[in-house]
Steps between C-alpha positions, in 0.01 A plus 500: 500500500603874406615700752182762611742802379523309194127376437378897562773561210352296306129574560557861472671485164216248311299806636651727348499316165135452520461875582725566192336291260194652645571860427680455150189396412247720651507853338153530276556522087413720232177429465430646814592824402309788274719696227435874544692855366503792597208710409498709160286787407563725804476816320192613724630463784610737763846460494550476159323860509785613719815333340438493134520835394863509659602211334372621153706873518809182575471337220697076542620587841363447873423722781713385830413637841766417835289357787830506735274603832326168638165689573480679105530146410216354691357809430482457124413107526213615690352802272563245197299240673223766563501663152513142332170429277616222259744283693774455741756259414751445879796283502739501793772251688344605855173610640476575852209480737573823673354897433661482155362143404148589646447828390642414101304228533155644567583741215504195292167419620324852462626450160350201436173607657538754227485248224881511464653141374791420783785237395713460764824294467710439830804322566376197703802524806521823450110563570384565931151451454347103552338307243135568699615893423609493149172263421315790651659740297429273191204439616316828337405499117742707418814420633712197376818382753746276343825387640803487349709146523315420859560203724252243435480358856300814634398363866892384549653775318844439676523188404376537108789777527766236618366251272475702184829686558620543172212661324379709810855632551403748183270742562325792312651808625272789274367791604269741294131632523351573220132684405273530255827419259599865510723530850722276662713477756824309493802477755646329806215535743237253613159494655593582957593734739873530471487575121265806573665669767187369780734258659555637848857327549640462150477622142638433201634792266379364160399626170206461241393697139144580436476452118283654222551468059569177320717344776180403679368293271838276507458490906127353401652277274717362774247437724287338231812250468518416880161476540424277236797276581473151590684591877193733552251278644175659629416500895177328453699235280771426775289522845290271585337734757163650399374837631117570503320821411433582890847455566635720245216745648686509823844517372378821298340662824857392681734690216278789488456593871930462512498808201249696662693484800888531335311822302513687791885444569795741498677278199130462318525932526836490400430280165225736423732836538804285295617728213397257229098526670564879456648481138163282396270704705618745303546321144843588476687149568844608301658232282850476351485364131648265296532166355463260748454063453421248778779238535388225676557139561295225319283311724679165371767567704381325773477193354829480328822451539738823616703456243215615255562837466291531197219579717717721745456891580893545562646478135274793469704704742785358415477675161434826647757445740745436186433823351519693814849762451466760767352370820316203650280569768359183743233482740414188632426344854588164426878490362691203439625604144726110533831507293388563169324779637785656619715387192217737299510786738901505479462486128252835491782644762754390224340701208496798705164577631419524843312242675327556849298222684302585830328229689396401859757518826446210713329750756251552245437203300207287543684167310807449763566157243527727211794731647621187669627453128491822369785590709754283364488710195572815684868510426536378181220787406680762637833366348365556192392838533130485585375746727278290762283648744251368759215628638487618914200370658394838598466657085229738514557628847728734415386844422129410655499238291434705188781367299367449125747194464304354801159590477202344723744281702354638862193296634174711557625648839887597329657248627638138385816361362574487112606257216521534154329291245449745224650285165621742284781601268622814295726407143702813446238715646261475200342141497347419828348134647255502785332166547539171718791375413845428760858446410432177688525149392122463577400776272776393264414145451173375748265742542285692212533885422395849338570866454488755303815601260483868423692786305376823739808640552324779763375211689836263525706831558311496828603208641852543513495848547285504832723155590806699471408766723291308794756203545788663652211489773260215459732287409877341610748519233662168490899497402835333532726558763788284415378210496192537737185673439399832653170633522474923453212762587381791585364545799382889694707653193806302601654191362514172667659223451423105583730188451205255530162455384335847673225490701448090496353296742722222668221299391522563124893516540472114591213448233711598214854310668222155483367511179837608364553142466233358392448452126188673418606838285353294192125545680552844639 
């Protein structure tokens, strides 16, 4: 007889092949799913009232408006959700169930009420809500919830995860908002607190582009792809739960008597006062123009192989990134740019232009395994001649908080802690990207992206330009000293110096010294 260590082995692991055979098998087909586009013939409409005139005296290019304050941009998801007649097409990576997620969310419903068709298309680990909530949500007659590439074992989710570890591994990481086909929005943010500047503790400084002009039908286009995908599966497909009219009755009453309530707060009152609610209050929303394309990943991509580029977003930066002479200019949260990364970066340094990459601090990041390998490309960076800073934890605090780098990162009351996870990028201070994408390996290789690619030179200019002037302060200028790293800022108009990470816990400082060895930079 087996040792009882051994038998428990053994019994635990048929399990788990039963459980796997179980879930690679369980996700619903095709047939179970509806074909739909977005909606044509929106002349009539109320936004098309507004916008198309402006696009017509800019004849093949696209209007571009910075939402870089987190409350303008749940500001303008919220008026487009209101003025929406036609349709609201939503596709996001994450979808809280705090003020943000409830109040969007019964926007989304008012809308429907208002005959407005609703697709919604949500990451399925990325998503907060429970299958009871998103069946309620689906639940009205005109709102559709798919979700993309979900786990098929929804009562044991952890386990489906474990089970189905190779496909779930890749997830959909886009982000845009799109009505009555003639505005979207497009950029790093998604659907909580934190990404809105409501978080009491800690909010992100991030970045999204309210569109107008031919570049919207192209982000339509991309949702059209997702949604009709064969990794999109609808909610009432993949539950087995049912929800009955009563019930979706009270879960209504619930979500409404939350707004009513979060109407009245100071951060409601400050989303109402934003400068992009003046601008539309007062029709004049400005817009910087020209030609603009969505780059995205194709949906495919999470069911093939890495090495696949062919259905890839990065070989379309890449060839920007070629042609770039003057400058390179990097924003991104999430930076493990690996060795051929770095081999690129030294080869932009070599042509002559200069290249400038600012990312998290390990004060202020939120993915402690990401800088656990970021940070053995620190040196080599720097030896090369990039410029590398890191954001301080407290961005946005300096100067009241009214820096325009750092926009909306105090919570309602002023307070909170900041991180950055705007995704953006500036090619020679003329063509700009603002979108979802990281210079990860995730964003790289797992998980699918979007953005918009545009030539606005008055728009890109900004980015640098503002960057250049606010770091010195909300930021530590990383360099060599020697052979060690140092760590330089400004700090009451003096500078100070650091030669470790500044400001980190002793409890990230161990994090990152852990998971240093462990070989996961392929999944982060």
């Amino acid at each position: 007889m087996l040792p009882s260590y051994q038998r428990w082995i053994q019994r635990a692991g048929a399990l788990l092949v039963i459980l796997a055979l179980g879930a690679c098998g369980g996700l619903p087909k095709g047939g179970e799913r509806t074909p739909s586009t977005a909606m044509k013939g929106n002349g009539g409409t109320a936004l098309a009232a507004a916008v198309r005139a402006r696009v017509a005296a800019h004849p093949g290019q696209s209007g571009l408006h910075e939402l870089a304050d987190g409350r303008d941009a749940l500001a303008a998801r919220l008026a487009l959700a209101d003025a929406a007649q036609r349709s609201l097409d939503v596709q996001y990576f994450i979808w809280n169930k705090d003020l943000a997620g409830k109040v969007l969310l019964d926007r989304l419903f008012r809308a429907a009420d208002r005959g407005v068709r609703v697709r919604l298309l949500l990451d399925d680990l990325g998503t907060m809500p429970s299958d009871i909530t998103l069946l309620t949500i689906d639940r009205h007659p005109n709102i559709e919830v798919r979700m993309f590439n979900p786990v098929a074992m929804r009562s044991l989710r952890v386990v489906g995860m474990v089970a189905e570890f190779g496909r779930i591994n890749k997830r959909m990481h886009n982000k845009s908002f799109i009505a009555d086909g003639e505005v979207a929005i497009v950029g790093g943010r998604n659907i909580g607190d934190e990404y809105f500047g409501a978080h009491e503790k800690a909010n992100y400084a991030d970045l999204d582009v309210a569109v107008i002009g031919p570049v919207v039908q192209e982000v339509s286009d991309e949702f059209d792809i997702y949604w009709n995908h064969r990794a999109s599966i609808p909610i009432a497909a993949l539950s087995r739960q049912h929800i009955t009219p009563e019930e979706l009755v009270a879960k209504r009453a619930t979500l409404t008597a939350f707004n009513t309530t979060a109407e009245h707060s100071t951060y409601a009152e400050s989303v109402r006062d934003s400068e992009f609610a003046r601008q539309l209050k007062n029709h004049a929303v400005s817009y910087c123009w020209g030609r603009a394309t969505i780059v995205s990943d194709h949906p495919d991509k999470v069911l093939t192989s890495a090495a696949k580029t062919e259905t890839h977003l990065a070989p379309k930066l890449r060839q920007v990134v070629d042609a770039t002479k003057r400058e390179l200019f990097l924003v991104s949260p999430y930076f493990v740019p690996g060795k051929q990364g770095v081999d690129l970066l030294a080869s932009v340094r070599r042509r002559g232009a200069r290249v400038v990459v600012i990312t998290n601090s390990l004060a202020s990041t939120d993915g402690v395994p990401v800088h656990s390998k970021y940070q053995r490309y620190r040196k080599p960076l720097l030896q090369a001649g990039v410029e590398l800073y890191e954001l301080k934890p407290t961005a946005g605090a300096q100067r009241g908080g009214r820096s325009e780098a750092f926009r909306g990162l105090s919570g309602p009351g002023g307070s909170g802690s900041a991180s950055l996870h705007a995704k953006t990028f500036a090619f020679d201070r003329r063509i700009g990207f603002i979108g979802s994408y990281n210079l990860d390996p995730r964003s790289n290789k797992l998980n699918t992206e979007m953005g918009v690619l545009f030539d606005c030179p008055k728009l890109v200019r900004r980015l640098p330009e503002t960057q250049d002037r606010d770091m010195a302060q909300n930021a530590y200028r990383v360099e060599l000293v020697g052979n060690r790293l140092g760590w330089v800022t400004r700090e009451g108009g003096k500078e100070v110096r650091f030669d470790s990470e500044p400001e980190a816990s002793i409890g990230k400082r161990i994090k990152v010294r852990v998971l240093s060895w462990l070989p996961i930079e392929g999944l982060l």
